[in-house]
DSSP file (Angstrom, degrees, kcal/mol; ACC not computed):
  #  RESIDUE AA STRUCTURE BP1 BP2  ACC     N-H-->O    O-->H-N    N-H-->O    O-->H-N    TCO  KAPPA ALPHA  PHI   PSI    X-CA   Y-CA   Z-CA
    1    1 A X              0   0    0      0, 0.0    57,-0.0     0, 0.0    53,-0.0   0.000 360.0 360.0 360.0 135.5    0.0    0.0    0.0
    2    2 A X        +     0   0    0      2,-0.0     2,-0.3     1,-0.0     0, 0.0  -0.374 360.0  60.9-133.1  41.8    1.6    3.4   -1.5
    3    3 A X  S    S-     0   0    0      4,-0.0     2,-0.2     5,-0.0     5,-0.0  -0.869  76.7-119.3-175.1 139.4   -0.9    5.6    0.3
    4    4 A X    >>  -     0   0    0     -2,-0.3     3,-1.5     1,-0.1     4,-1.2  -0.660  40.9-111.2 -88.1 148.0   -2.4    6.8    3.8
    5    5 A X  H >> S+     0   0    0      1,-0.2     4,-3.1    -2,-0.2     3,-0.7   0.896 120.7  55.6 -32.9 -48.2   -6.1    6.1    4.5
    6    6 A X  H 3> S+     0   0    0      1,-0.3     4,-1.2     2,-0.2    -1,-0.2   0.814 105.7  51.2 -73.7 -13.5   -6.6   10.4    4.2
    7    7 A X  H <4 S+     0   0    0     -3,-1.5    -1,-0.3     2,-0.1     4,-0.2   0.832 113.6  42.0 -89.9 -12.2   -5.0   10.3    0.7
    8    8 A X  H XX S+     0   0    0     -4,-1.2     4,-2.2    -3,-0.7     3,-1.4   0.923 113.2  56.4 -86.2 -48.6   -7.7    7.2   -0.5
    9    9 A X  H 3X S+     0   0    0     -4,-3.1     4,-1.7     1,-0.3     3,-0.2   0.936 112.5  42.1 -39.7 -56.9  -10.8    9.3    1.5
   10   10 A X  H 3< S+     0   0    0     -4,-1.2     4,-0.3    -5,-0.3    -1,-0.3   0.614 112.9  56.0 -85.0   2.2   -9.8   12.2   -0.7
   11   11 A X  H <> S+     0   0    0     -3,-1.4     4,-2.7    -4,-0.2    -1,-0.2   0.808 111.1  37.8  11.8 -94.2   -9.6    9.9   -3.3
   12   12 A X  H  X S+     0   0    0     -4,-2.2     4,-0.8     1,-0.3     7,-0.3   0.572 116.3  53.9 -84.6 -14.9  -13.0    8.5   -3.0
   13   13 A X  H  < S+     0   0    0     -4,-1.7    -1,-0.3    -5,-0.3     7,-0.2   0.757 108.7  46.2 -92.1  -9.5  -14.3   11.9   -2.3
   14   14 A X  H  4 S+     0   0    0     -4,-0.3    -2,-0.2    -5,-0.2     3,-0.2   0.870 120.5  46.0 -97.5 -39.1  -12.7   13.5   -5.6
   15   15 A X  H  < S+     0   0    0     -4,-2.7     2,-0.6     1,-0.2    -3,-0.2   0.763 117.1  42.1 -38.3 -54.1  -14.3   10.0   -7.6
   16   16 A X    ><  -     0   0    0     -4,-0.8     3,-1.6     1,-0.2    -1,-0.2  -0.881  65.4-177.9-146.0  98.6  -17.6   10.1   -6.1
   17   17 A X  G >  S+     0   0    0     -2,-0.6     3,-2.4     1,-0.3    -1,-0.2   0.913  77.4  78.9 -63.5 -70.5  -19.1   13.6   -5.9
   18   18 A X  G 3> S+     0   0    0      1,-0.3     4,-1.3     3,-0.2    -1,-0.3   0.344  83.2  64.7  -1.5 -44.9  -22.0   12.2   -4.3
   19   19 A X  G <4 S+     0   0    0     -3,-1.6     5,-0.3    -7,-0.3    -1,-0.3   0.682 111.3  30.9 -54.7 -31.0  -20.0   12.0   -0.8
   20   20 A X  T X4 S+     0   0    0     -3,-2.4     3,-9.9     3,-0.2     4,-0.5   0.717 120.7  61.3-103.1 -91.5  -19.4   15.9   -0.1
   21   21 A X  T 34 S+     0   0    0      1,-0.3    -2,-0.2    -4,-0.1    -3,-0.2   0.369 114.2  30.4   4.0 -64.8  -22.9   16.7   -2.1
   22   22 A X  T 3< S-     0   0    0     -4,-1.3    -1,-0.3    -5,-0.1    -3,-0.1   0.301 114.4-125.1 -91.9 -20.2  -24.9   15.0    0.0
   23   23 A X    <   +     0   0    0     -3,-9.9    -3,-0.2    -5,-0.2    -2,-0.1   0.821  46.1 164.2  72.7  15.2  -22.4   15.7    3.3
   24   24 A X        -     0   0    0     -4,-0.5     2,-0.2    -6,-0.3    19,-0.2  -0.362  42.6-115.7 -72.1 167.5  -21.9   12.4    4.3
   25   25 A X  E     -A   42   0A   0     17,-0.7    17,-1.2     2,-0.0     2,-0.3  -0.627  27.6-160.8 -96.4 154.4  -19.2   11.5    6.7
   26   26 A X  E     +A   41   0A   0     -2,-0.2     2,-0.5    15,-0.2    15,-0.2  -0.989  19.4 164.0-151.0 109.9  -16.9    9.3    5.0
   27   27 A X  E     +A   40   0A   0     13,-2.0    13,-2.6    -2,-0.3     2,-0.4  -0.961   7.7 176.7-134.1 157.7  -14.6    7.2    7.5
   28   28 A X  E     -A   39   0A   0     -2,-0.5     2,-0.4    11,-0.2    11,-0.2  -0.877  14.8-172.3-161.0 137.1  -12.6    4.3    6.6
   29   29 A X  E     -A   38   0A   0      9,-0.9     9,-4.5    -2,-0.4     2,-0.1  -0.923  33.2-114.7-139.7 139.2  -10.0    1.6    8.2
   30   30 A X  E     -A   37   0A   0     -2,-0.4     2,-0.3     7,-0.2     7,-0.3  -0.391  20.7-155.9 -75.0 158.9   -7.7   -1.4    6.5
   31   31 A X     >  -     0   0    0      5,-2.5     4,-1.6    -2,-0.1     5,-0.1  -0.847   8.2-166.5-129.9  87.0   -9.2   -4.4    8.0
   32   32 A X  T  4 S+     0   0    0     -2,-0.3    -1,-0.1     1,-0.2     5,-0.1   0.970  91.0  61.2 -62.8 -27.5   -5.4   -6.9    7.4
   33   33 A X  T  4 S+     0   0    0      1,-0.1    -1,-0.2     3,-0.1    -2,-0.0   0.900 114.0  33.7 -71.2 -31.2   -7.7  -10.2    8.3
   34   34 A X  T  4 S-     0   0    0      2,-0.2    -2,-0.2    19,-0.0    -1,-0.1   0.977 100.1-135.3 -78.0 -60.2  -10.0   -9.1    5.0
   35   35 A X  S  < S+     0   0    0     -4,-1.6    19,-1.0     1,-0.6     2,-0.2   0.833  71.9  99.2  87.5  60.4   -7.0   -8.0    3.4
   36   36 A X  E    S- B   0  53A   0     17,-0.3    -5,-2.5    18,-0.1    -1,-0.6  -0.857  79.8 -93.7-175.4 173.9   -9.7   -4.7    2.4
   37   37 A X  E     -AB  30  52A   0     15,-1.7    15,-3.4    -7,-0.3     2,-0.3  -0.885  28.8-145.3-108.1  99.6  -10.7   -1.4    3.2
   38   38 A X  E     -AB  29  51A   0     -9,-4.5    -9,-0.9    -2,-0.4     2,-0.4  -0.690  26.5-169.0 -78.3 132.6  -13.8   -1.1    5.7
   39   39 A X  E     -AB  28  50A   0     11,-3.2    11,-1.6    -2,-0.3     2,-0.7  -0.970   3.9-163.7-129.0 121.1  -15.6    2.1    4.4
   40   40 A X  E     -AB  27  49A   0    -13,-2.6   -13,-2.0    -2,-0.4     2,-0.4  -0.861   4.4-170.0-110.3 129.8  -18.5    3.8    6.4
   41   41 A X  E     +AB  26  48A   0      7,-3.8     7,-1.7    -2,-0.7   -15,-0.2  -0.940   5.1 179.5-107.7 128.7  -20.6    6.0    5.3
   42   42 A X  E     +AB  25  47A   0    -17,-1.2   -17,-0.7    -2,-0.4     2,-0.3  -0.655  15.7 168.7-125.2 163.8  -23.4    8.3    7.3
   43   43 A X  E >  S- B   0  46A   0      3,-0.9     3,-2.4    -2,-0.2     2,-0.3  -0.586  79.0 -56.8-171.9 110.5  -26.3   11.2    6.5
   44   44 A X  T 3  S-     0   0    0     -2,-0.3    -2,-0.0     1,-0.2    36,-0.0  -0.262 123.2  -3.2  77.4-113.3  -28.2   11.6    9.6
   45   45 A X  T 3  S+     0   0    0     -2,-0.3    -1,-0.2    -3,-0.1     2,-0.2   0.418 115.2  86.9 -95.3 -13.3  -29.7    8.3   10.9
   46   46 A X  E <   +B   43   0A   0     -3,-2.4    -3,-0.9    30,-0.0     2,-0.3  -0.471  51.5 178.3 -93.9 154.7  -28.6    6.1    7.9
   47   47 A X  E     -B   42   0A   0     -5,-0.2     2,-0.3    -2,-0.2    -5,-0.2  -0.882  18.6-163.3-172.0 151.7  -25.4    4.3    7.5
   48   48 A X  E     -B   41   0A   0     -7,-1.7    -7,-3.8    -2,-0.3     2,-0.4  -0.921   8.0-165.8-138.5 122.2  -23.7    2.0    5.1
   49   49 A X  E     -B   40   0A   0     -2,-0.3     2,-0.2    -9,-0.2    -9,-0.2  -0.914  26.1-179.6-125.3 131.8  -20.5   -0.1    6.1
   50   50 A X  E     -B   39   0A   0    -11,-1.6   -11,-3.2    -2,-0.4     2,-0.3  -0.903  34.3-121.7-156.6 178.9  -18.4   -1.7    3.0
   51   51 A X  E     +B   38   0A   0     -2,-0.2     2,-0.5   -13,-0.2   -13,-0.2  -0.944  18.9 177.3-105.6  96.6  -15.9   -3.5    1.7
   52   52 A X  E     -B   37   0A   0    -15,-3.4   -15,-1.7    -2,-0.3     2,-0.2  -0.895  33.1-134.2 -96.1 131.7  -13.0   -2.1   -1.1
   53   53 A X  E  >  -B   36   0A   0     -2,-0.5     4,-4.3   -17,-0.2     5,-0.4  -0.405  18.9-115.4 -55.7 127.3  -10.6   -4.9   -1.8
   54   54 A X  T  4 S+     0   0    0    -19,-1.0     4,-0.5    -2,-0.2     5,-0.2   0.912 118.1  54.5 -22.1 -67.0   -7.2   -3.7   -1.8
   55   55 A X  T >4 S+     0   0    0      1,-0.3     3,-2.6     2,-0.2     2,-1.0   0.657 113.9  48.7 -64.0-114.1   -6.4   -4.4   -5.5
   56   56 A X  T 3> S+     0   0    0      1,-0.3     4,-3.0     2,-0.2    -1,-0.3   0.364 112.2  45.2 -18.9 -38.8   -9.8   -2.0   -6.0
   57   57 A X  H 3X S+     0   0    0     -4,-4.3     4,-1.2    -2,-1.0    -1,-0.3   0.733 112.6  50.9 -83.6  -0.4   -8.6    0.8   -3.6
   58   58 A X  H <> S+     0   0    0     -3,-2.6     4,-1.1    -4,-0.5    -1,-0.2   0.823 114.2  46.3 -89.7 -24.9   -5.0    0.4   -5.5
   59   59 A X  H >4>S+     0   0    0     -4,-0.3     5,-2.2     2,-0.2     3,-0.8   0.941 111.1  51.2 -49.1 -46.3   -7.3    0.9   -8.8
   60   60 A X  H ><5S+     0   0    0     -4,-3.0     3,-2.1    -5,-0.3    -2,-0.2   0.970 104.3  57.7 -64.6 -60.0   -9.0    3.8   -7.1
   61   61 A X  H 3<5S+     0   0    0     -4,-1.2    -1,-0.3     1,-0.3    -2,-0.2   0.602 112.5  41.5 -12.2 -55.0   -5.4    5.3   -6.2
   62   62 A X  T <<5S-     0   0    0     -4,-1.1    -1,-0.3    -3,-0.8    -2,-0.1  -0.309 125.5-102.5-115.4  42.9   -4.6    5.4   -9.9
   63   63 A X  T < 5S+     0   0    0     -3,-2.1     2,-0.4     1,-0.2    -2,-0.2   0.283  78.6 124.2  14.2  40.1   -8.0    6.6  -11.0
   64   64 A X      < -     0   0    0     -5,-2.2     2,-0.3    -8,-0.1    -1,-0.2  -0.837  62.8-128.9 -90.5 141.2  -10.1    3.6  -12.4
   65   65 A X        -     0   0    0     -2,-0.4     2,-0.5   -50,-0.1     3,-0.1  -0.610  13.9-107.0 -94.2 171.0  -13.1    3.8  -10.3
   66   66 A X     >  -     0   0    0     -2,-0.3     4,-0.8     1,-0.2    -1,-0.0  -0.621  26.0-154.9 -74.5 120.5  -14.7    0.4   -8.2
   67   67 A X  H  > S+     0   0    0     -2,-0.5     4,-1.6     2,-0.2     5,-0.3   0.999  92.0  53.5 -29.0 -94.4  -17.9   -0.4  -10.2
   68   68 A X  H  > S+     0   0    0      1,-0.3     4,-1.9     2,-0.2    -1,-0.1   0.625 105.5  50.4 -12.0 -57.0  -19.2   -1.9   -7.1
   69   69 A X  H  > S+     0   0    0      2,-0.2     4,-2.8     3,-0.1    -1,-0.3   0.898 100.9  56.8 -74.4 -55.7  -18.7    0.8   -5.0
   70   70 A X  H  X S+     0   0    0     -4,-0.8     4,-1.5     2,-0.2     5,-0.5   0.965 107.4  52.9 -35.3 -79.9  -20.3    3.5   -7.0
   71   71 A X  H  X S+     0   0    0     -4,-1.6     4,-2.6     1,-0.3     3,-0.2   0.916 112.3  47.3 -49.2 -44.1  -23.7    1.4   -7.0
   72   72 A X  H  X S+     0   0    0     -4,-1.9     4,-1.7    -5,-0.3    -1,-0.3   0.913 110.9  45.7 -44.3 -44.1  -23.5    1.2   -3.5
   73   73 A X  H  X S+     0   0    0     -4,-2.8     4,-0.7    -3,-0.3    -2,-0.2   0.814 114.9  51.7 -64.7 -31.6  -22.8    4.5   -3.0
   74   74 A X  H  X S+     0   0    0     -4,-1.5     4,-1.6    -3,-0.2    -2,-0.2   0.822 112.4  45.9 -46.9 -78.7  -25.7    5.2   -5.5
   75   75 A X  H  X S+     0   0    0     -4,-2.6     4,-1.4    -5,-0.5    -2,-0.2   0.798 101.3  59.8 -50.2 -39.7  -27.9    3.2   -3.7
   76   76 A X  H  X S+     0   0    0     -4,-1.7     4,-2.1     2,-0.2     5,-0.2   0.795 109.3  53.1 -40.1 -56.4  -27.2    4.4    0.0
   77   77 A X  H  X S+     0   0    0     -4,-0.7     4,-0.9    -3,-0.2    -2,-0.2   0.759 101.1  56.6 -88.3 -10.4  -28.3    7.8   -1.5
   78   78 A X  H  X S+     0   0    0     -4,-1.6     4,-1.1     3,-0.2    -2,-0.2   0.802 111.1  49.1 -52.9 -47.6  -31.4    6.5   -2.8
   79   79 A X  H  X S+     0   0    0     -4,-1.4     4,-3.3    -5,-0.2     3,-0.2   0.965 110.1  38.4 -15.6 -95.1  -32.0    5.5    0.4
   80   80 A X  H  X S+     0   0    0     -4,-2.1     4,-2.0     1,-0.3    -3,-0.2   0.964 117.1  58.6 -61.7 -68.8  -31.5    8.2    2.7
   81   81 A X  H  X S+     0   0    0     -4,-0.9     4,-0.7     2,-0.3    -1,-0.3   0.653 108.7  43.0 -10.8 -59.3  -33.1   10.3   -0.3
   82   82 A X  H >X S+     0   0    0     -4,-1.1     4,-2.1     2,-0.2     3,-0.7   0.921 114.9  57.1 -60.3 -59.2  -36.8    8.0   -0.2
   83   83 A X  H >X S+     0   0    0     -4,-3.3     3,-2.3     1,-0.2     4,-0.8   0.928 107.5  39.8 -46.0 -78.4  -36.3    8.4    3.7
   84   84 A X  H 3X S+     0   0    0     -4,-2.0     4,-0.6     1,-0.3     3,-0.3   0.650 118.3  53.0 -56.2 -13.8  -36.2   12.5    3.8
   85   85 A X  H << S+     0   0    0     -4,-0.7    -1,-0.3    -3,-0.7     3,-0.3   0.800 105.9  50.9 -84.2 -17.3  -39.3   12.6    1.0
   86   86 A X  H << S+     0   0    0     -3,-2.3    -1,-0.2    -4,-2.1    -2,-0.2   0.659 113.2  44.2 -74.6 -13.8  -41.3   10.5    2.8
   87   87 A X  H  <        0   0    0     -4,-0.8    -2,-0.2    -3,-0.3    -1,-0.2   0.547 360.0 360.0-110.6   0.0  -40.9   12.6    5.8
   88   88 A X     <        0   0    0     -4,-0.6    -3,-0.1    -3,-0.3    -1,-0.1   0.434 360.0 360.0 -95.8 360.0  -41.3   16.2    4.1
């Protein structure tokens, strides 16, 4: 690994706008038994814990983004998003 957690968070926040947009908290820790990248994500009450594989966060690093991760992320705001119209 050729990078600190705060240079892959700004990373993944410069990749996937949606994270600052929306103001979610973005925290994330190497997990060495997974041999990946635990990422949480928050807006409010809601929150989304995943998985980036190394080899994907060394992808992200060199700027192909995770497939995988996007649609989560994507989903997550779909979410939170359904939540606050149902409650306005």
């Amino acid at each position: 690994m050729g990078f600190t957690k705060e240079e892959l968070a700004a990373k993944l926040r410069e990749m996937y706008k949606e994270i600052d947009e929306h103001n979610m908290d973005l925290v994330l820790d190497f997990n060495d038994e997974k041999n990946a990248w635990v990422i949480g994500l928050t807006k409010g009450k809601h929150e989304l814990t995943t998985h980036l594989e190394k080899q994907d966060a060394d992808d992200c690093m060199n700027g192909i983004k995770c497939v995988y991760l996007g649609v989560q992320i994507g989903q997550f705001v779909q979410h939170f998003e359904e939540d606050e119209a149902k409650l306005g």
